[in-house]
N, C-alpha and C positions, 0 to 999 in steps of 0.2 A: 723738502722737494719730493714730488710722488716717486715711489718706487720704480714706476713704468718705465722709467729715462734712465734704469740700470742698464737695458736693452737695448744696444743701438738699432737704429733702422739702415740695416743693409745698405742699402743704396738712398741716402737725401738726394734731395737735388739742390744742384750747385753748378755756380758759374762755367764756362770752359775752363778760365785759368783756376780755378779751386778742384776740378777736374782731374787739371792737369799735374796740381800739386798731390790730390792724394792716390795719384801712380805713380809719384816720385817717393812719396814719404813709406808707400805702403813698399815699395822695392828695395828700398835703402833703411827700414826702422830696425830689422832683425841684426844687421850689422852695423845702425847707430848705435843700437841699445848696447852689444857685445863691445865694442869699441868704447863708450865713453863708462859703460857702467859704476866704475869705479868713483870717477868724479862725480856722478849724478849724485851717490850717494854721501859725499860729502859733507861736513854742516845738519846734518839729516836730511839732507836735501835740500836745505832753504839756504844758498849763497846764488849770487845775481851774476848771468852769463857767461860765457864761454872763456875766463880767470877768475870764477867761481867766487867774488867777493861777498862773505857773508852778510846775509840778514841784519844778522844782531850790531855789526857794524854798519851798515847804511839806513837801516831802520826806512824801509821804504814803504813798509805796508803798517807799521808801528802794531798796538795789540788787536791780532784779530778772535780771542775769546769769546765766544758768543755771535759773532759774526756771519752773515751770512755771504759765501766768498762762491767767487766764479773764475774759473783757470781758464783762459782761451788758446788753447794752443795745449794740454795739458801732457802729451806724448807718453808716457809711460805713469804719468803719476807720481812724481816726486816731490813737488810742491805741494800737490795735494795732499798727498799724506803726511807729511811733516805739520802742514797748518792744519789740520784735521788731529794730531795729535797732541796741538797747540788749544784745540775747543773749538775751533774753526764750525762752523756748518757748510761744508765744500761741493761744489759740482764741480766735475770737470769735464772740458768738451775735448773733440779734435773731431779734425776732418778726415783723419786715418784709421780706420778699421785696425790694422796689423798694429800700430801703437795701441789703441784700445787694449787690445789683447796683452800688452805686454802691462797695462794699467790695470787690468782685472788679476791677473798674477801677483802684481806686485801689492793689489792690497789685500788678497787672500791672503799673503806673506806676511802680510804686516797686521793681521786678524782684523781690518778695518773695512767698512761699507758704507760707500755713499756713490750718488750718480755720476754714471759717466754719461752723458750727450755726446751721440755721434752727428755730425753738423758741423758744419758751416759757420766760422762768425763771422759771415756777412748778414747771415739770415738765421739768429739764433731762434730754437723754438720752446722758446721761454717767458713767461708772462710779462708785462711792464710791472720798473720799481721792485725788481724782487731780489735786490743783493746792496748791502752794502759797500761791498770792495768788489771790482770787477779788475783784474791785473795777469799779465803773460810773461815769463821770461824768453825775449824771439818769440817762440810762437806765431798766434794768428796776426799777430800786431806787424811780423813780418813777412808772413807767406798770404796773407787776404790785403785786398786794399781797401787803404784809410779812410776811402768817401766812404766806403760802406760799415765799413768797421768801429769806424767814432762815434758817428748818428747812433749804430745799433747799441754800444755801450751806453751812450745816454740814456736809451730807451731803456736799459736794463737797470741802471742805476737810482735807489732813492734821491732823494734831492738832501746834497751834502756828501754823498758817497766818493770813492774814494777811487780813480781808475789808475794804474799804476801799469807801466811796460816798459819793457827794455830790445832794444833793436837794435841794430847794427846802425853808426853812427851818420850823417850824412856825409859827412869829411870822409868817411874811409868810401863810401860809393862812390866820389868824386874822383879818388886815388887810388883806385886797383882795376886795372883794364882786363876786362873777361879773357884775353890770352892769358892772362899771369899768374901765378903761381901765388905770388905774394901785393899784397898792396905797394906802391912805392912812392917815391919824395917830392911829384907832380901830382897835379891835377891832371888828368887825361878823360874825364866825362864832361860833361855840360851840365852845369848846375841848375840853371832855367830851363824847367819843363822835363826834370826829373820827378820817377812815379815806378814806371813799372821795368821790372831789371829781368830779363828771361836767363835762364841757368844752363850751362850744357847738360844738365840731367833729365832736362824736360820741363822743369819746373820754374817758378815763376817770384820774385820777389818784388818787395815795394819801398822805395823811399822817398822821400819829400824833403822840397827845403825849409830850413827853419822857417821861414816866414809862412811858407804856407803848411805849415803842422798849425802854426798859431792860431791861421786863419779859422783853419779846420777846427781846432778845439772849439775858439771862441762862439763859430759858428752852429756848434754843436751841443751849445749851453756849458761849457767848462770854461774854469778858471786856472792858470798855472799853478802849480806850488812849487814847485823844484824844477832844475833840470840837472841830476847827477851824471857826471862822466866819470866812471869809474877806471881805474888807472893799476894796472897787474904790478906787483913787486918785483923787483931787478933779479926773483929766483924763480919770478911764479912758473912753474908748467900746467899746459894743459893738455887734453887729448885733443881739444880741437884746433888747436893751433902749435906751428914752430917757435922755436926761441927767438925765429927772427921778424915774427908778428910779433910777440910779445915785448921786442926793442919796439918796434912800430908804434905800438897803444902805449909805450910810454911816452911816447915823444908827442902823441896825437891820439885823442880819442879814437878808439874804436869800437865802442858805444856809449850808447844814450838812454837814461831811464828818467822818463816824465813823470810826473806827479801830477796828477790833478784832480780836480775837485767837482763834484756837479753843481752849479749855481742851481737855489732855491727856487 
């Protein structure tokens, strides 16, 4: 990938709610990064969401040697740099300037160089077909929306490519009402005509029902491969969550990482 895209461009332009998110992310990244940094760097970085199940056990992205890989949602860079250590040929994007910054640190730290795109992945500005693996852990998969976000991943992907992302599950949006603290043992959302979740921080999330994630793949040139639900151990801790989410996503997903493939 050209050099040029070392450099983000100050201000893209982007939706209101993409907007909106990256004054949330950019307010809150200096005390994600300080907060969770330890577990980031777990696995070398490559273990799948917020109970950290590794890589090499779920084998989601399999070998990416030689590969040309795309992070959407990339936040500081730890994915990146693990599969760039891997032989990877990695970009990474975000919609966040202040993660950026903590992504250019962290691969000086790590004596490594490759792009970071500041942008949007609703409106990536990146050629068509130019990545074999296109995959986010959260990420833009969960803070941009999926009309926009699927189509653009196809358009990024060769034909056969491999789109991979993990998000916060539809069951647990169904089950945690924006007063509460924790998710609980009801349903208290509305499952038809769930999409867009606004956050008390200003920012904005997105989820879908299975059926229409399906819709949306199919309709977007993808095929399924998997749907892993990844399930924390009766010890695991996290920074991002209590012990008593962590009963929660034993009992019930609390996320979801798709597989899929781009049809020929």
């Amino acid at each position: 990938m050209p050099g040029a895209l070392d450099r983000p461009d100050p201000s893209p332009r982007v939706s209101e709610d993409a907007e909106r998110n990256r004054a949330a992310w950019n307010a809150e990244s200096d005390a994600y990064q300080d907060r969770n940094r330890d577990q980031l760097a777990l696995e070398g970085g490559l273990a799948w969401g917020i109970w950290h199940v590794p890589e090499t056990e779920l084998r989601v992205l399999g070998d990416v040697a030689g590969r040309d890989v795309l992070e959407l949602g990339c936040g500081a860079a730890g994915w990146s740099i693990g599969l760039a250590r891997l032989g990877a040929r990695v970009v990474g994007l975000d919609l966040s300037d202040r993660q950026l910054d903590h992504a250019r640190r962290n691969q000086e730290a790590a004596g490594l160089s490759f792009p970071l795109v500041h942008a949007s992945a609703e409106e990536v500005p990146l050629p068509d077909a130019s990545f074999d693996i296109v995959f986010c852990d959260h990420g833009a998969m969960t803070f941009a929306d999926p009309y926009r976000t699927v189509p653009e991943v196809s358009r990024l992907l060769r034909p056969g490519g491999l789109f991979a992302f993990n998000h916060s599950s539809t069951l647990i949006a169904l089950a945690w009402a924006p007063e509460d603290d924790h998710p609980g043992d009801r349903l208290v959302a509305d499952y038809f005509g769930l999409h867009r979740i606004e956050n008390e921080d200003g920012g904005v999330e997105y989820a879908l029902p299975y059926g229409e994630w399906i819709r949306l793949f199919r309709a977007s040139g993808f095929e399924v491969l998997d749907l892993i639900e990844p399930r924390p151990g009766p010890e695991t801790v996290s920074t991002y969550r209590s012990p008593e989410d962590r009963d929660w996503a034993r009992r019930w997903p609390a996320e979801s990482i798709w597989r899929l493939r781009k049809r020929a």
